[in-house]
Every structure is written in C-alpha cells, then in structure tokens.
C-alpha positions as a LaTeX table, in Angstrom:
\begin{tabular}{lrrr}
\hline
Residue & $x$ (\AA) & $y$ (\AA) & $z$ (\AA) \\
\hline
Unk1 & 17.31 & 3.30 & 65.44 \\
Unk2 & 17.33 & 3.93 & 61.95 \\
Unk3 & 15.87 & 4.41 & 58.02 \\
Unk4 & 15.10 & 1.48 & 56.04 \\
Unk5 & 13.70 & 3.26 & 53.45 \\
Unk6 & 12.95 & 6.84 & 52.03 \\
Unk7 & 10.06 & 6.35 & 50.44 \\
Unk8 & 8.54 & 8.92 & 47.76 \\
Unk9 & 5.50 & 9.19 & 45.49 \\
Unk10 & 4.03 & 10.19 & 42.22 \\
Unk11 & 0.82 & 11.79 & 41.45 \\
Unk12 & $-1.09$ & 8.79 & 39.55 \\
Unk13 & $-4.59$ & 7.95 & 38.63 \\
Unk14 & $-6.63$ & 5.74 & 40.73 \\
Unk15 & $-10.25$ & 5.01 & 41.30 \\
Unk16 & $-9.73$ & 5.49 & 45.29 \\
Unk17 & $-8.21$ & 8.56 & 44.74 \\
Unk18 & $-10.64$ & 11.49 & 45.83 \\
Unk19 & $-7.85$ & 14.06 & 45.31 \\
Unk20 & $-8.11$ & 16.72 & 42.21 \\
Unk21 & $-8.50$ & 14.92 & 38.83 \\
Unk22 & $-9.05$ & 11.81 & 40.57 \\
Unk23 & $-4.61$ & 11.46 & 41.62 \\
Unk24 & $-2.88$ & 10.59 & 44.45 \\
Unk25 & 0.54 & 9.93 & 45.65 \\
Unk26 & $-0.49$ & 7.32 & 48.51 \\
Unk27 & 1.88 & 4.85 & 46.40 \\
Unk28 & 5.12 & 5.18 & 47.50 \\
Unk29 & 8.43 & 3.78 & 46.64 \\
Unk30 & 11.96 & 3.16 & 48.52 \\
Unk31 & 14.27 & 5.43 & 46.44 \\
Unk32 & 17.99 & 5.06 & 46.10 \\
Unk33 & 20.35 & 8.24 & 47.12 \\
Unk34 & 19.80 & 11.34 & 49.06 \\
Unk35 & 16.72 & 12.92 & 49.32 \\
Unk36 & 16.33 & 16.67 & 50.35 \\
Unk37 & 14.01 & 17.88 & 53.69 \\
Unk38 & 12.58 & 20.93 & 54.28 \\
Unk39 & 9.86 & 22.91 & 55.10 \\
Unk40 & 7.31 & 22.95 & 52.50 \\
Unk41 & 4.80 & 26.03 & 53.44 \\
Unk42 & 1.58 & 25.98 & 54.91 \\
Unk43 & $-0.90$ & 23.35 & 54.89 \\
Unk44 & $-3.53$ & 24.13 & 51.59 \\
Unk45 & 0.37 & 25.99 & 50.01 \\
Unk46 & 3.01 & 23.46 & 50.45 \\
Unk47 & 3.08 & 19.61 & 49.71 \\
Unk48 & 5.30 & 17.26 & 51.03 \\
Unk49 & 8.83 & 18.05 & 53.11 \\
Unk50 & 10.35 & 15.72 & 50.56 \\
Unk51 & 11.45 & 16.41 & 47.42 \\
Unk52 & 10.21 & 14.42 & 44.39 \\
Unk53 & 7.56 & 13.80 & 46.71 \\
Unk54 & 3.81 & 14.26 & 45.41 \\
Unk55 & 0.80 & 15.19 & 47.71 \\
Unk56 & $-2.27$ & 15.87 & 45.90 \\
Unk57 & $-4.72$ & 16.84 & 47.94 \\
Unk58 & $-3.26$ & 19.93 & 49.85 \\
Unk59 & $-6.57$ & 20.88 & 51.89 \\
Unk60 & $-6.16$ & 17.92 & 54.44 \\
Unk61 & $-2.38$ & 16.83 & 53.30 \\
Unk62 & 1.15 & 18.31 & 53.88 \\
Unk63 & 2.17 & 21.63 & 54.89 \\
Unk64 & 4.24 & 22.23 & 57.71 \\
Unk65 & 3.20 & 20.39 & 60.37 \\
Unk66 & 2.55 & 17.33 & 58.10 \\
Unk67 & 5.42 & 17.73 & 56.07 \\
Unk68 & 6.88 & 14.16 & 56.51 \\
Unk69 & 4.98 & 11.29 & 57.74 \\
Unk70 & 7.05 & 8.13 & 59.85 \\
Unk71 & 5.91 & 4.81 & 60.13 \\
Unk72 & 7.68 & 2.37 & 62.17 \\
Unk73 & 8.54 & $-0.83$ & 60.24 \\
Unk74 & 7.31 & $-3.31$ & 63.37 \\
Unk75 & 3.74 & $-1.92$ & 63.12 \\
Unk76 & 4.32 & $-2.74$ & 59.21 \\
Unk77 & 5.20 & $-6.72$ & 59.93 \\
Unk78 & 2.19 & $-6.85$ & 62.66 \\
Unk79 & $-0.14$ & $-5.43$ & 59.86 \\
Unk80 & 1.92 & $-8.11$ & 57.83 \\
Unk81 & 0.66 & $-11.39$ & 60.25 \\
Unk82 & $-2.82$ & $-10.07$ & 61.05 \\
Unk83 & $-3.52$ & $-9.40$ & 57.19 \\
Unk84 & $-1.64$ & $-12.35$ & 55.98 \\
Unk85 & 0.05 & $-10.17$ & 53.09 \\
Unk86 & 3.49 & $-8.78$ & 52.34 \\
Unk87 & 3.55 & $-4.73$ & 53.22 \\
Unk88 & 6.68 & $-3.25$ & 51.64 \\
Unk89 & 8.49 & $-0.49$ & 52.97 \\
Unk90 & 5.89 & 2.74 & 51.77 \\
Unk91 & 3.05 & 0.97 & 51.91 \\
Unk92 & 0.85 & 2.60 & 53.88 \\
Unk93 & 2.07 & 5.77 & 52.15 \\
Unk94 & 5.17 & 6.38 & 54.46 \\
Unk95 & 7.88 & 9.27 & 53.56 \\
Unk96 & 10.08 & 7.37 & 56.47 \\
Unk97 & 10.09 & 3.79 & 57.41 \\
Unk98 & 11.85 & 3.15 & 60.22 \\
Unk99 & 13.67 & 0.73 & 62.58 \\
Unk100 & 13.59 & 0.27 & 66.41 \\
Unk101 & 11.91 & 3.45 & 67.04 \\
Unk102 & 8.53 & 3.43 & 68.79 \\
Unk103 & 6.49 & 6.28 & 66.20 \\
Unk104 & 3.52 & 5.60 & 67.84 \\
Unk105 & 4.66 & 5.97 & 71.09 \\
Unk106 & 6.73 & 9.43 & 70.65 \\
Unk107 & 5.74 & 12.37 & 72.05 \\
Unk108 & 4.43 & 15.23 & 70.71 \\
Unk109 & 6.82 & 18.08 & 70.22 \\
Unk110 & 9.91 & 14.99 & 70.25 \\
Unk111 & 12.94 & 15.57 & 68.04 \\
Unk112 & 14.17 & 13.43 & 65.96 \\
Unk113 & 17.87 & 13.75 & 63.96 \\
Unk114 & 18.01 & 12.27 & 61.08 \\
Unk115 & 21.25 & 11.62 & 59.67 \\
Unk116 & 23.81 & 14.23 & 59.81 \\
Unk117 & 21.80 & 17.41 & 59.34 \\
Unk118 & 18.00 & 17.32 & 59.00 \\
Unk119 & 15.66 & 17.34 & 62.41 \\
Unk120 & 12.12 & 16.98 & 62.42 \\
Unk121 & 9.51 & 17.48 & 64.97 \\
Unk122 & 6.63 & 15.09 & 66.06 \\
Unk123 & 3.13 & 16.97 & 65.55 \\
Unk124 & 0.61 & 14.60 & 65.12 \\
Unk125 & $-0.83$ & 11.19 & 64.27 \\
Unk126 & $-1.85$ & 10.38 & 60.79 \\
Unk127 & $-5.93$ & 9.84 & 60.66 \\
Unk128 & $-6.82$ & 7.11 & 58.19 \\
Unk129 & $-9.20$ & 8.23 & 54.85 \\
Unk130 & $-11.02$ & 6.14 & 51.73 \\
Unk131 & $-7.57$ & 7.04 & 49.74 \\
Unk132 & $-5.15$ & 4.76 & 51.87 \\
Unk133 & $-8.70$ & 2.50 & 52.31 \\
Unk134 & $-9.03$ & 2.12 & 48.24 \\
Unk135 & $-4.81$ & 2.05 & 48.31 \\
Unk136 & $-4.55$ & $-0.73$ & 50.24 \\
Unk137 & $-7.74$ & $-3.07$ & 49.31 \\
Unk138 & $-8.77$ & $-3.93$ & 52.38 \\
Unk139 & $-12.41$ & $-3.67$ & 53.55 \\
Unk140 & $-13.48$ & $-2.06$ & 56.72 \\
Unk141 & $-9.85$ & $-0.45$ & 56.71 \\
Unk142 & $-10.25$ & 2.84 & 57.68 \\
Unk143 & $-12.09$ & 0.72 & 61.20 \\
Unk144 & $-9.72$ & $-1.80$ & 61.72 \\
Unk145 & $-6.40$ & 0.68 & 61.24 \\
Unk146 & $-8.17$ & 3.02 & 63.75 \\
Unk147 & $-8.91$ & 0.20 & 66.57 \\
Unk148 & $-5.66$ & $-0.71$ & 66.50 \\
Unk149 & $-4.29$ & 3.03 & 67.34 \\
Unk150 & $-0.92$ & 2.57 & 66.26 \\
Unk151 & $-1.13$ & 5.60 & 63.23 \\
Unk152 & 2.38 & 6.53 & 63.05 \\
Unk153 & 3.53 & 9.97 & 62.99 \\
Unk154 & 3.52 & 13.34 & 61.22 \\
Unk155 & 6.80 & 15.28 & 61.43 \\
Unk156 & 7.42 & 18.83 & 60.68 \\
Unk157 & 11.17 & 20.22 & 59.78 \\
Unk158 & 12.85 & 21.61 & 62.04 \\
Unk159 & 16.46 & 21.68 & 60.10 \\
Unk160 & 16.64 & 21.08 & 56.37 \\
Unk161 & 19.15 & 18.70 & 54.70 \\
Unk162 & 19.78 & 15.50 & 52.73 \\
Unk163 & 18.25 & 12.07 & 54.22 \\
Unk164 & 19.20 & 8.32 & 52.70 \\
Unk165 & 18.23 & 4.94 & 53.46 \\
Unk166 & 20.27 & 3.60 & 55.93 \\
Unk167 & 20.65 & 6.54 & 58.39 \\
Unk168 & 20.85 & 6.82 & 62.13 \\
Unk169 & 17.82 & 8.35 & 63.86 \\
Unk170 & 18.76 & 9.81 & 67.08 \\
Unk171 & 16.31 & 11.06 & 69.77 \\
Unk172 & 17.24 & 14.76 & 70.57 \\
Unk173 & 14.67 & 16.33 & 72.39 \\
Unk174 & 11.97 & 14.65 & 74.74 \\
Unk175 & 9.18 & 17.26 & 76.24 \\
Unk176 & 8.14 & 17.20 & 79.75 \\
Unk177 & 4.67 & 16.21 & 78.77 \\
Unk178 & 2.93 & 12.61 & 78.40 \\
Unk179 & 0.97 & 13.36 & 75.00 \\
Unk180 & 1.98 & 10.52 & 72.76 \\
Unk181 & 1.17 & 10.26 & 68.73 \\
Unk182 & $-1.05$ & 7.41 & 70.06 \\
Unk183 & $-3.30$ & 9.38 & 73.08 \\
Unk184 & $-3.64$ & 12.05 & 70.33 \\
Unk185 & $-4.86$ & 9.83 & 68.01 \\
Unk186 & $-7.22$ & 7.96 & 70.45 \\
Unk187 & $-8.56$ & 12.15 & 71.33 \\
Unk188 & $-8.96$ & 12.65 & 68.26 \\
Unk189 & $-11.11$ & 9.08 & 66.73 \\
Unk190 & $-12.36$ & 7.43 & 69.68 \\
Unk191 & $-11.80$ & 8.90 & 72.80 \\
Unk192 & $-12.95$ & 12.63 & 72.57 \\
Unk193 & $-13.27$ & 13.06 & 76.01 \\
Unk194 & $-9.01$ & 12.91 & 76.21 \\
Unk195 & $-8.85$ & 16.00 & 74.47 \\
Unk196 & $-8.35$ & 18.42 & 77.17 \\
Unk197 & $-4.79$ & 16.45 & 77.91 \\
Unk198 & $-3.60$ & 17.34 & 74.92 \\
Unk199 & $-3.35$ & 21.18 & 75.67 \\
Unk200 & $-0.48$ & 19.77 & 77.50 \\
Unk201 & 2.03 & 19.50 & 74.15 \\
Unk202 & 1.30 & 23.01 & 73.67 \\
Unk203 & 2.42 & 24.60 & 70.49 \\
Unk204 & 3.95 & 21.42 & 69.80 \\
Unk205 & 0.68 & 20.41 & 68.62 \\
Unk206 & $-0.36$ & 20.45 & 64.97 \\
Unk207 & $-2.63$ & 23.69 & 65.45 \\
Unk208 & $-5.75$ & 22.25 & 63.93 \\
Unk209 & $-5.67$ & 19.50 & 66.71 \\
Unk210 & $-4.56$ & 22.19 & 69.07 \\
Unk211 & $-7.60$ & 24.50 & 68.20 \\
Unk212 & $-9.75$ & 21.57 & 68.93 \\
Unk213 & $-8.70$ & 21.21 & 72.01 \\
Unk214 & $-9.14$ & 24.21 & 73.42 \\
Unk215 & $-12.28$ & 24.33 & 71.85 \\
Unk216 & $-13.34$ & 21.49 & 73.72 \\
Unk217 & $-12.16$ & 22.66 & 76.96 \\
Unk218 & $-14.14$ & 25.44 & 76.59 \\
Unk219 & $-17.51$ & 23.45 & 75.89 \\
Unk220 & $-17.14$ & 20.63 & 78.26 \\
Unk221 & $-14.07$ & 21.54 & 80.54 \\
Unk222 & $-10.98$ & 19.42 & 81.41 \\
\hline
\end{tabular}
C-alpha cells in the first residue's frame, strides 16, 4: 500500500465553481517533493491539512475532520473504463491517491501511517456537489458517482509531518466496529434508514454525521 501522488490545488476561476468569487481548488495536481500535514482548525476556520493546498469554500470544506481527502487509484481506473476517459491522479479533487488500499472500504476511526511520521484518521466519506459535477463534465454526475458508493475518504491528522509521492501507507489502528466510509456514505445519500449503525464509530465519526445520527435515533429509533 502506498502514495502515487500528493496532489494539491489552487484557488482558480471557473464557471462550476459556487465557492466565494466564483473559485475553487477542485483541480488538483501531483506535486514533486515533500508536502507538510497537519491539522488545519475547525471546519468554516481552517482549509485543507495540506500545505499549498487551496479550499475555497470553508462552510462545507476542510477543517479538521476533512482535512485530507484519499481516493484509491483502482476506483480511479474503474471510473476510467465505465467513462471511457483518462482520470489522472487528482482528478476527482484528491489530496492522496493511493495504491492497494481499499478507501472505501476502511473503517471509520482507522489509522493510517503515512510515511515516516504523519497519521491520519478515517472520518467520513466525501458527498459529491455541482463543483466536482461542473469539474469533471460529466452529466448526471453527482447521480451516477453516488450509485456507485465508492466516495473515498476524508482523513483528519492525527500526527503532523512531511508526506511525498511514493510512500508506504501502513494500517495502524482498526476499530472494533463495522462502519465503513462506504455504509456511511450509503446512511447518509440513499439509505437513511442505516443511520442508527453508525452511532457505532462513535467519536470517530465526523460530528456533523455523528449529530445526525443521533438525531435520527431519537426520531425513528434504531
């Protein structure tokens, strides 16, 4: 298991974008060298985990529990096939693109070392919006990328340090729970009624997701 790329972004103009001033940094780019992690502040506060890294819209993007988002470079060359396209490394707006490790299928609250130093924690699944829609020119997108369930992962930082393509990723931690990125995603698009099993991941959870959860339990029950 490892990083292909380390992929970062600049704020730039584009008629998708429905960020301030009308930017986003959806369009990122391998970059060459180290790259410092760490934890960027609180969502609506802090951008991304990475630095050089733009996000522009801080009210649904980055912050602490979405300080780095994964995606797994075999969910990239499916995409590939079924769109009959070339997706580089980044494009889908991925901080990390990685190799032989199942993003989809980790488990909430899993720990992840990256290189040397830096850990990050799994916290979520990334829910698709008219930005990465417009970014990637593909009607129906936002539909078709959430039928196939496979959103890839938000991270935050546990330990801070220097990441570069080519680095091992190493499985540290593995909770005693069965909430995958992938059932959280499903709760949270198309399956509301598999909400309850998320309080299972705890304060693993992003706490937005984790709110509505319990909120849910409350209305309906488990």
């Amino acid at each position: 298991m490892k990083l292909l790329s380390v992929n970062l972004g600049r704020a730039e103009a584009a008629p998708y974008a429905d960020g301030p001033g009308g930017v986003t940094g959806i369009d990122k780019q391998p970059v060459d060298g180290p790259v410092r992690v760490s934890a960027p502040g609180p969502k609506g506060v802090g951008g991304s985990g990475l630095a050089g890294d733009a996000v522009c819209k801080l009210e649904h993007h980055g912050g602490h529990d979405q300080a780095v988002y994964a995606m797994a470079r075999e969910d990239l060359d499916e995409w590939e096939r079924e769109l009959g396209r070339t997706l580089a490394d980044g494009a889908f707006g991925e901080n990390l693109t990685t190799s032989g490790l199942d993003v989809s299928g980790a488990l909430i609250g899993e720990r992840w070392r990256v290189g040397p130093e830096v850990v990050l924690e799994v916290t979520s699944g990334r829910i698709p919006c008219r930005t990465f829609q417009g970014h990637l020119g593909e009607k129906g997108w936002v539909k078709r990328f959430t039928q196939r369930g496979a959103p890839g992962a938000y991270l935050r930082v546990i330990v801070p340090g220097e990441i570069r393509a080519g680095d091992a990723v190493e499985i540290v931690h593995r909770p005693g729970h069965d909430v995958t990125v992938a059932l959280q995603f499903r709760a949270v698009t198309t399956e509301r009624t598999l909400l309850p099993r998320l309080l299972a991941a705890g304060e693993a959870l992003h706490p937005e997701l984790l709110r509505t959860a319990r909120e849910y339990e409350e209305k309906y029950g488990a």
